[in-house]
C-alpha positions in Angstrom: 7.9 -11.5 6.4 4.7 -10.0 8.2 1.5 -11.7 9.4 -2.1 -10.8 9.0 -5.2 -12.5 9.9 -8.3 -12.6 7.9 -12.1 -12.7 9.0 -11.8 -16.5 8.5 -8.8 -16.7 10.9 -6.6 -17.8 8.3 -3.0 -16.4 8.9 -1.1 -14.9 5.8 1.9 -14.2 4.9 3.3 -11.2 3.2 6.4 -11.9 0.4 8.5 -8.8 -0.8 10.1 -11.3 -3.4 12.1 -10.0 -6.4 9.3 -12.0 -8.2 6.6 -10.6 -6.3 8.1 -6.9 -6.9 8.3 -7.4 -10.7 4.8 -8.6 -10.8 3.4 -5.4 -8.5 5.4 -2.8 -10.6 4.5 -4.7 -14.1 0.8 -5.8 -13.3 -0.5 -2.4 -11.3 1.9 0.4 -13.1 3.4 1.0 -9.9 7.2 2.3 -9.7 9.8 1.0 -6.8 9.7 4.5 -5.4 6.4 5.2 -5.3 5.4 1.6 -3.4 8.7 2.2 -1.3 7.3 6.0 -0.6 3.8 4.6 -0.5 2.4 7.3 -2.6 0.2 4.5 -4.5 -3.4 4.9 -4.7 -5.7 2.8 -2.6 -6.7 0.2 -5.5 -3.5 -0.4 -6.4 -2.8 -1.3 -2.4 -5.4 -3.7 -2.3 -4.2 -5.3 -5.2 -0.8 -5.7 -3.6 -2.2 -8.1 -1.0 -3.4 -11.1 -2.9 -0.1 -10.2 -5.6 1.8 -11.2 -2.4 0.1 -13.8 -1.0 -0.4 -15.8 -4.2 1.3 -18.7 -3.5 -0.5 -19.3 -0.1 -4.2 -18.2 -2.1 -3.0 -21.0 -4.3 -2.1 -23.1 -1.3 -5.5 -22.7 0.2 -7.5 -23.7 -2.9 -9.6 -20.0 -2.7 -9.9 -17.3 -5.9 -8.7 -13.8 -5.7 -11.9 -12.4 -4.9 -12.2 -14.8 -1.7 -9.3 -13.8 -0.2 -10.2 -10.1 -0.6 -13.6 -11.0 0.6 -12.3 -12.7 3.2 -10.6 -9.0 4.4 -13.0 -7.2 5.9 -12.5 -3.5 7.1 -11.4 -4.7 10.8 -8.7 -6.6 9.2 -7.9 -4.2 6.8 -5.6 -2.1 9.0 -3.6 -4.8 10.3 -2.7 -6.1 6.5 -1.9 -2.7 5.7 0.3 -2.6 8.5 1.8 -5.5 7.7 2.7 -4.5 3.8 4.2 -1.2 5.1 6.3 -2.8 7.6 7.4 -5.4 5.1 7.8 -2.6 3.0 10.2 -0.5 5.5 11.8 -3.7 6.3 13.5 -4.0 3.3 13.7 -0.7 1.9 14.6 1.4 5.4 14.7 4.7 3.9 11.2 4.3 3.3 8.5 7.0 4.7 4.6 6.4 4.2 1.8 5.0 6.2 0.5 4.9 9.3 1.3 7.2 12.1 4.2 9.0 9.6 2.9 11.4 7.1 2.0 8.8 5.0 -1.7 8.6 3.2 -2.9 6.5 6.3 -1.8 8.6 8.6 -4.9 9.8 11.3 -2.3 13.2 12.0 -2.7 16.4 11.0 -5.0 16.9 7.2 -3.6 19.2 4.7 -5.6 21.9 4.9 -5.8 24.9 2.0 -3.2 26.8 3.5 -0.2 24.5 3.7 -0.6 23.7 -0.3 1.7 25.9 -2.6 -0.2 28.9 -3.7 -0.3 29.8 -7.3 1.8 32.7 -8.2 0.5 36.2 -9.7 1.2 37.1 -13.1 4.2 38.9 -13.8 3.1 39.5 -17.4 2.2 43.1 -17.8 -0.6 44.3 -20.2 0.3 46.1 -23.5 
């Protein structure tokens, strides 16, 4: 389980349950592979967090919205590290985030060129 630290300096805890799994793929529309793969849009990462720190937001006596609010952008990295590396943990095979191709990663942009180009018509005119 991986740890981050919020802008109260409350520690959390990140559970990839079975449970918790079920509720991310049923609650945001998210599939196995694409949370495994990480190819999950940035709203539906945020609303990972507080899916798997539920029981400790419960715990703590705090909404949803506090604990996000209680995330602020210098924090935001490390929970995002966290989930990843919770993620990799327990699905290995897993490629996505930061420093590996993955949407976080600071590397190399696509740029116009390496995208697939469309292809000319081979339809001739009658």
């Amino acid at each position: 389980m991986r740890k981050f630290t919020d802008a109260e300096g409350r520690e959390w805890v990140l559970r990839l349950s079975v449970a918790n799994l079920i509720k991310v793929t049923e609650e945001l529309g998210v599939s196995l592979q694409d949370l495994v793969g990480m190819k999950i849009q940035l709203s539906q990462l945020l609303k990972c967090l507080p899916i798997l720190c539920a029981k400790q937001i419960k715990e703590c006596g705090i909404s949803e919205e506090d604990f996000l609010e209680s995330i602020e952008l210098p924090h935001l990295r490390q929970a995002f590290e966290s989930l990843m590396d919770e993620v990799k943990e327990s699905f290995p095979e897993a490629k996505g985030g930061l420093g590996d191709g993955g949407p976080f990663d600071p590397g190399e942009s696509k740029t116009s060129s390496s995208l697939p180009q469309p292809q000319e018509s081979t339809l001739s005119e009658a």
